[in-house]
C-alpha positions, -999 to +999 in steps of 0.1 A: +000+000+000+027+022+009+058+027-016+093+021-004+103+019+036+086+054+042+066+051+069+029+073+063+018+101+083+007+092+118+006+102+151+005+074+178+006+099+210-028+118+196-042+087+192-036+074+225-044+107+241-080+112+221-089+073+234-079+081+266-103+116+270-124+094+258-119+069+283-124+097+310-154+121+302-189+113+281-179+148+264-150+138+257-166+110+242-190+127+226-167+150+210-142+127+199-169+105+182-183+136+163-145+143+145-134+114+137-141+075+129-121+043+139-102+044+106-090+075+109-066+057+132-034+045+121-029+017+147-056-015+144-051-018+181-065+014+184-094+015+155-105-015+178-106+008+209-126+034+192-149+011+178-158-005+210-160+028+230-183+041+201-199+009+207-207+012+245-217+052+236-243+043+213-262+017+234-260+047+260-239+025+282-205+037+304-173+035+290-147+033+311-119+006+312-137-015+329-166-019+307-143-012+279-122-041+287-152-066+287-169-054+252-135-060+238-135-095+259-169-105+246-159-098+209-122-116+215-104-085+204-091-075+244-056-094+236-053-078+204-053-049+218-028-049+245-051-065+275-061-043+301-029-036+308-027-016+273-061+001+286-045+011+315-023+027+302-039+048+274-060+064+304-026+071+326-013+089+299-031+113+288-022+147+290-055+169+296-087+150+286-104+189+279-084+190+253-103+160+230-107+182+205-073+189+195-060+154+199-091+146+174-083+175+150-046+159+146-055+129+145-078+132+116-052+152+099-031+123+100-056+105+083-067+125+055-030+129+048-026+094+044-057+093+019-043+120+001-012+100-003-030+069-013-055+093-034-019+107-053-006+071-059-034+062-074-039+091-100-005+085-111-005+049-116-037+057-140-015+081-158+010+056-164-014+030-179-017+056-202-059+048-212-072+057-241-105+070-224-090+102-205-120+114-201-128+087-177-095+090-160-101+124-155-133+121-139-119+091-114-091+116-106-114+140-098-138+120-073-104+109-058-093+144-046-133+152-042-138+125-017-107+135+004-111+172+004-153+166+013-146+150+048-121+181+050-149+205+045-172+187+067-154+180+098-149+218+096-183+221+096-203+233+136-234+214+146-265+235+139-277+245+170-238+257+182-239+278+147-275+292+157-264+299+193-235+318+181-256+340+159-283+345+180-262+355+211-250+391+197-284+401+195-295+387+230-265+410+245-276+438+223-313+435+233-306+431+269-285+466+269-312+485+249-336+473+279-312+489+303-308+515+281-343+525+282-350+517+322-322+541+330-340+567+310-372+562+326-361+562+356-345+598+348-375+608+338-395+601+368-397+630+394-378+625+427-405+618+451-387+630+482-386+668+462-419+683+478-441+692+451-439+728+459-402+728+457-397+740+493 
């Protein structure tokens, strides 16, 4: 898959870092799940991890290694991955677990460098077959590239509701200081009612 003895863009730390927020907090969890999937991981051991931890999230269930340890158990993968020992230490490791979201965001630029890559080698291997249809080469070239810059664009992308609150919040400050805004002036206008109404 890969040419030569050059090893392809990873980064094992990340990846043990963003399993091991994971691991730690259900937002964390949460968070990690919405950036990136198990193959975006460069080690099997630790697509395996994912998977079960997305696993466990989805049925609603808690992940910790505990329970981690016994979904991979029940599905035979828990030697594959290291044992519990390996679980262990994925959680002991981790540097902050608030920061998921970078860990993720490396992480999945890891992996779409690798697709790129693979993307790359294929387009020119199809050039060097030199087809007589290039019109069709083209277009497979294109989807290539398409496909890998797409998941680019869309793990840029905010969920709705965050990009709604962030729009909406500007005006609920504004609206809030017009209100004061206009109390303070009432209550300028009001007469002083310990001034006696004669003014004596």
């Amino acid at each position: 898959m890969w040419a030569g003895d050059r090893v392809p863009p990873h980064d094992l730390d990340a990846e043990k870092s963003l399993l091991g927020a994971m691991l730690l907090s259900a937002d964390a969890t949460a968070t990690g799940l919405s950036k990136v999937k198990a193959e975006d991981l460069y080690r099997q051991a630790h697509q395996r991890i994912f998977s079960a931890i997305s696993a466990l999230f989805a049925k609603g269930e808690p992940c910790d290694v505990v329970t981690l340890a016994a979904r991979l158990e029940s599905t035979g993968e828990l030697e594959q991955v290291g044992g519990k020992t390996y679980l262990l230490d994925v959680v002991n490791t981790v540097p902050l677990a608030g920061n998921v979201g970078q860990y993720a965001d490396i992480v999945k630029r890891m992996s779409l460098l690798r697709r790129l890559i693979l993307a790359a080698t294929h387009i020119a291997a199809l050039g060097y077959e030199a087809p007589d249809d290039i019109d069709d080469v083209i277009e497979t070239c294109e989807k290539e590239i398409f496909d890998v810059t797409n998941e680019r664009v869309e793990t840029t992308f905010k969920p709705i509701d965050e990009l709604l609150t962030m729009l909406v919040a500007p005006y609920d400050e504004w609206e809030t200081l017009y209100r004061l805004r206009l109390q303070v002036e009432q209550e300028r206008r009001l007469p002083d009612s310990t001034t006696p109404a004669d003014g004596s």
